[in-house]
N, C-alpha and C positions, 0 to 999 in steps of 0.2 A: 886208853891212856889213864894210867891213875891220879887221882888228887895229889898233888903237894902237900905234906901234913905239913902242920900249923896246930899251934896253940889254941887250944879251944877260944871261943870268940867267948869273952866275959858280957853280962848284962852290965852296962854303965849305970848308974842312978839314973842320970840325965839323958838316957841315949836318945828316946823321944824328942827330947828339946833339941840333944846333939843332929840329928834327922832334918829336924826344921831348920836350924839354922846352916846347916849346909847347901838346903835346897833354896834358901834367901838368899844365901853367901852368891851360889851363882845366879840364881834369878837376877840380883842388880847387877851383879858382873856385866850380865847381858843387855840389863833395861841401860847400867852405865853406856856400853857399846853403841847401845839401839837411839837413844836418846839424845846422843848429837849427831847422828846419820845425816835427819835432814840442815840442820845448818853449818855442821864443818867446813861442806865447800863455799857457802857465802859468807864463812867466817876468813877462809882462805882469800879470796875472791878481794874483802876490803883490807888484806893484809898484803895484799901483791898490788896493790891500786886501782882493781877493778878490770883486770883483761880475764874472763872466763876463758881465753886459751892456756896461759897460763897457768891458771889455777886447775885445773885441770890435768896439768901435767903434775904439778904441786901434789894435788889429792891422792894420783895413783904411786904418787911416792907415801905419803903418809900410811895408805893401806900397806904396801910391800912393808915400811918399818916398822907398823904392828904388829904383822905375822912374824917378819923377822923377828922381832924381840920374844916374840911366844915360843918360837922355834929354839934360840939361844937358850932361855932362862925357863923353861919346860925342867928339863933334868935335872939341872941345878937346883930347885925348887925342891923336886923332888928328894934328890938327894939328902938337902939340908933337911926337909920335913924327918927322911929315915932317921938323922942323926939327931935331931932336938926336938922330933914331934911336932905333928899334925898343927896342932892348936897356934903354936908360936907364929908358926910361917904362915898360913892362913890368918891371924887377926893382922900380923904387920902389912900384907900386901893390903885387906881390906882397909886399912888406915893409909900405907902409902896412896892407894888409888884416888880416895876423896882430899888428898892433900894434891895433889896433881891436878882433879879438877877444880881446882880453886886456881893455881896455876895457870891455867887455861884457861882459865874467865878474864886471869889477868892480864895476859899475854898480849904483851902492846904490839911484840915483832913476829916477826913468821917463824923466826931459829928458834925461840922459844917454847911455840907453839908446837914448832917439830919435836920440840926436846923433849915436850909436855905428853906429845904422844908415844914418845918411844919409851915412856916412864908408865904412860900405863899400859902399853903392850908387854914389860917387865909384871907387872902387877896384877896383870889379867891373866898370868900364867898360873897363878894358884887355881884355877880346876882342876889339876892336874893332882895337886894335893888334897881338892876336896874328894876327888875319886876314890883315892890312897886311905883318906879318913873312911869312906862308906866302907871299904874292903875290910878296913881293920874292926869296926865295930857288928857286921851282919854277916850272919852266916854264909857259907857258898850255894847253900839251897835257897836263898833269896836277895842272894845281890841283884841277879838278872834285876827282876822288878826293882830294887834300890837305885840300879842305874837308869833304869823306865822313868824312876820316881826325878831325876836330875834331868834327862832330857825334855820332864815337860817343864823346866826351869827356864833350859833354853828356851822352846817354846811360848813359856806366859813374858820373857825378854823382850822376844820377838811382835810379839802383839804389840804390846802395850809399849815399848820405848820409843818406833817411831815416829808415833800418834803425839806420848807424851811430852816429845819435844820439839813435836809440829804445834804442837799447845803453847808451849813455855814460851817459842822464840817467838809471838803474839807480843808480849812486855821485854822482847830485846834480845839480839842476837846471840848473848852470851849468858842468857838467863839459863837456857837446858843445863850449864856446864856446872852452873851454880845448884841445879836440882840436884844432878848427877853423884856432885858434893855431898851432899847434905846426906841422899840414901847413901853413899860408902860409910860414912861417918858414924853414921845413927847405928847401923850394920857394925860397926865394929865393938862401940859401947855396948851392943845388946850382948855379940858376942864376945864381952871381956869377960860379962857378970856370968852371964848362961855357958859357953862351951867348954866343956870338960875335953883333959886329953884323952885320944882314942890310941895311941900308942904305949902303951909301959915303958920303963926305962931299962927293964930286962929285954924287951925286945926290939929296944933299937940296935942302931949299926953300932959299933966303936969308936967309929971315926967316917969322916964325908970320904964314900970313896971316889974322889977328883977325875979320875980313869973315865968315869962312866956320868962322871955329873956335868958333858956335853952332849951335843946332837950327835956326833960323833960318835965318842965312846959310849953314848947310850944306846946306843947300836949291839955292841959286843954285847952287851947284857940281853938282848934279845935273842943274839945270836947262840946262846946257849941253850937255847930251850926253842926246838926246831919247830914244834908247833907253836911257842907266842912270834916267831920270825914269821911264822908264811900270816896268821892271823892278823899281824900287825902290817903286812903288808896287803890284807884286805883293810883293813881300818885304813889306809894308804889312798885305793882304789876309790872307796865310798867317798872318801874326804875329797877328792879331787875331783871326782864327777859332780860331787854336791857345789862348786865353783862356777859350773857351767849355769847355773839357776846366778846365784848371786853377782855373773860378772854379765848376763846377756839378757835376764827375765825382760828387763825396763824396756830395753831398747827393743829387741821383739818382737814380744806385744805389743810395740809402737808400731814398729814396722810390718806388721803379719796381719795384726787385726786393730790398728788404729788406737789402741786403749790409750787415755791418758792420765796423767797423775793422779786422780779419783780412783779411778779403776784399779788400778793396778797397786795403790793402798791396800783395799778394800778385798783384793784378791789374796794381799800379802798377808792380809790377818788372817783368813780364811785358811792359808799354810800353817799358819801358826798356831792357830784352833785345832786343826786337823789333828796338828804333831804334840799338840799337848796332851789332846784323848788318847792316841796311838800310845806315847811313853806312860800318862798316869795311870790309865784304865788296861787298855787293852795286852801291854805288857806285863803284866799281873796279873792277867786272870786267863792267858794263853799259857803262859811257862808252863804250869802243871800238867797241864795238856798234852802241850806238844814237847817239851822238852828242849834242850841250849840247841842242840844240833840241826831242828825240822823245824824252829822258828828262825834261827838265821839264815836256811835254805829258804823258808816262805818268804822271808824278808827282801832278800835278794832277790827273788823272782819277781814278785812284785814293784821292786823299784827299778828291772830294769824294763818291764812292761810300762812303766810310769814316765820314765825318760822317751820312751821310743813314741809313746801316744804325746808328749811335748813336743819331738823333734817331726813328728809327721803330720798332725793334726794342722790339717787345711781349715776349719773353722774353729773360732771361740769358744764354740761348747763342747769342743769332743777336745781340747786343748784340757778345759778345767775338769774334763771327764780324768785327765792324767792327775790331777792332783791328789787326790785320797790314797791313787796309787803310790806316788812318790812317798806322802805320808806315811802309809800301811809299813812303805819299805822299810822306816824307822824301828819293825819288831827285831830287825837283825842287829843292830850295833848292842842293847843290851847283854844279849845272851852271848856276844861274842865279846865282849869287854870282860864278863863274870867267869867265861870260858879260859880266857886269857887269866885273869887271879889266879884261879886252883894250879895254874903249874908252875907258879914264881912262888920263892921264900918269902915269908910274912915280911920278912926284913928288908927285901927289895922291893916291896910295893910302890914305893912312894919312886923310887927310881924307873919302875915300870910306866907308870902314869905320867911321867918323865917325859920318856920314850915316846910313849904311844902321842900327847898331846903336844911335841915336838915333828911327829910325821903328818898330825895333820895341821900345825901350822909352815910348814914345807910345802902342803901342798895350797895354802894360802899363797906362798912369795911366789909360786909359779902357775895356778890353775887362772888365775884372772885374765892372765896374757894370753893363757894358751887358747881360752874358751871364745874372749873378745875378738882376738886377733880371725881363730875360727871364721866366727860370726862375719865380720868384715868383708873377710874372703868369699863368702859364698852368697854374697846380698850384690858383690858388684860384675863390672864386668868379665872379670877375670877367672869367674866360677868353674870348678872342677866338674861339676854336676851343675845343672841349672834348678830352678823351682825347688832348693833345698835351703833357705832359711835357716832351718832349726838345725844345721847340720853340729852347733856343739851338743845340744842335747841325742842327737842319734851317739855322739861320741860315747857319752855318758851313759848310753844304754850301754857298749860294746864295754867299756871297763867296767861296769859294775856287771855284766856277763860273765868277762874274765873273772873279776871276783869271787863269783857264784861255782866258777868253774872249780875254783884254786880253793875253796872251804869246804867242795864235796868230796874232792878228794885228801884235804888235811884230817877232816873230820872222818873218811869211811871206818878206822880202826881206833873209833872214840874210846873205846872202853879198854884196850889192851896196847895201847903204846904207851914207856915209861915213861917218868919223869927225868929230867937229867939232875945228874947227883949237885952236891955243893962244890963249887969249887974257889 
């Protein structure tokens, strides 16, 4: 397959600084996220009166309309990014976001509350564009590592939000939201003075092409370029299996091996340690190596060696034996994201990352259910298989297998399938 030519990528003065602050931009995006984790549902909880059945049913709407709203305003995002650059759309979400959790501190009612959240799953769609910014400013021979370099964002999110808002909500339920605040805020001022645009205004679009600036029509843009469709429908797979951990890990390990909320903190950080080294270090210093093609194959196999030792592991320790594996799997989303770049026009990037972070908030509105519901099923009486617990994680092996399947063979004629023309 050949490269998409593209405009030579220019040295920015500031691209340095441009780097850090995109890798902060989503760091708090995340620690934002991570940071009300632990108190949202007992914020829910004295906003419905105190019935935790309720609230309950409350919370797993709240999730469904964060991803929904990531899923809608992905594209859009993107879009506008192609038409008025990187910078604009990126500070205003980072400013929207910390106005919302101020919102949110304040939120006397629950409709509020709901609103406050569907305002920042609008808001929290700009990684999408911070992507779109790494692509326009670094070469193709080092994005891979540039996205390594965002994933350990998510990662240092993951750790430290929430810890830091098991901290905050010490001095009061609605303090995390007010932290939450403060880093969007602060993040935005740094990036008014410091970030420079990474798009020129020769290489934006003309106009938002509307067509394609939905979940929908941002499909058809995929759909032109047959290698980013089957790619993006492993970025699809991985997203969705990755659901089965966040909608079943708690309950579990509750039920498998007794862990409780200590535990299973303390395991969670240890995911996030794992996956910070895996994207900052280890992505970086494999690429050369092994190249985009043999580390998304080693990626894949490893994570689904990783799901399968979670979904079978009859004891605790051969369970967290699966984690470095699940980790490791993290070397395959870079060099398939960077992979994905080289065949789209400079000018659709931002509409790509659209796309791409639109499938995997899709598979947020439905992986939860699918994985819970799973779980349910095969812990009660009514088990298809019996002594199979982890049966959403064994899921989660078999699609990310599929995955592994469907990128050996998009990939076997890497070097000699075209690109598709402009249309």
């Amino acid at each position: 397959m050949h490269p998409m030519s593209e405009p030579e990528i220019l040295e920015h003065p500031g691209r340095n600084a441009a780097v850090i602050f995109i890798f902060v931009t989503v760091a708090i995006d995340m620690l934002a996220f991570g940071i009300i984790i632990p108190v949202l549902p007992h914020l829910i909880v004295e906003l419905v009166g105190g019935s935790i059945s309720t609230a309950a049913s409350w919370s797993s709407a709240f999730a469904t309309l964060f991803m929904l709203m990531q899923f809608v305003c992905s594209p859009i995002q993107g879009a506008l990014s192609d038409r008025f650059g990187r910078r604009t759309v990126i500070l205003i979400s980072s400013f929207g976001l910390g106005i919302d959790f101020i919102v949110m501190a304040l939120a006397p009612t629950l409709w509020l509350l709901f609103l406050g959240r569907c305002i920042s799953g609008i808001c929290a769609a700009s990684f999408s564009t911070a992507n779109a910014y790494i692509a326009d400013i670094t070469p193709r021979e080092k994005r891979a590592a540039a996205f390594g370099f965002l994933g350990a964002a998510f990662g240092l999110g993951f750790i430290v939000g929430p810890a830091l808002g098991g901290a905050l909500a010490h001095f009061g339920i609605r303090i995390p939201f007010w932290g939450a605040a403060v880093l969007s805020l602060v993040n935005f001022g740094y990036g008014l003075f410091v970030l420079p645009e990474s798009l020129p205004k020769d290489r934006r679009s003309v106009r938002v092409d509307w067509r394609h600036a939905n979940p929908l029509g941002s499909l058809l843009l995929l759909r032109r370029y047959p290698q980013v469709f089957g790619l993006a429908a492993v970025f699809f797979l991985i997203a969705l299996a990755q659901f089965s951990l966040n909608s079943t890990y708690v309950l579990y390990t509750d039920y498998r091996y007794g862990w409780g909320p200590q535990i299973v903190g303390y395991t969670l950080g240890f995911v996030g340690l794992c996956s910070g080294v895996v994207q900052a270090v280890l992505v970086r210093r494999l690429m050369p190596r092994l190249g985009e093609r043999r580390m998304i194959l080693t990626g894949l196999v490893l994570l689904t060696a990783g799901y399968a030792l979670l979904g079978f592991a009859p004891d605790a320790w051969l369970f967290l034996c699966g984690i470095p594996f699940i980790c490791l799997g993290g070397l395959a989303g870079p060099p398939a994201q960077s992979l994905i770049t080289h065949q789209v026009d400079p000018r659709e990037q931002g509409r790509l990352q659209g796309a791409l972070t639109s499938l995997q908030s899709c598979a947020g509105i439905f992986g939860p259910a699918l994985f819970a519901n799973l779980f349910a099923l095969f812990i009660s009486d009514h088990a298809p298989v019996k002594h199979l617990p982890g049966a959403a994680f064994v899921l989660a092996a078999v699609l990310i297998a599929g995955a592994l399947v469907l990128t050996a063979r998009l990939t076997r004629n890497l070097h000699t399938a075209s690109a598709p023309a402009e249309v």
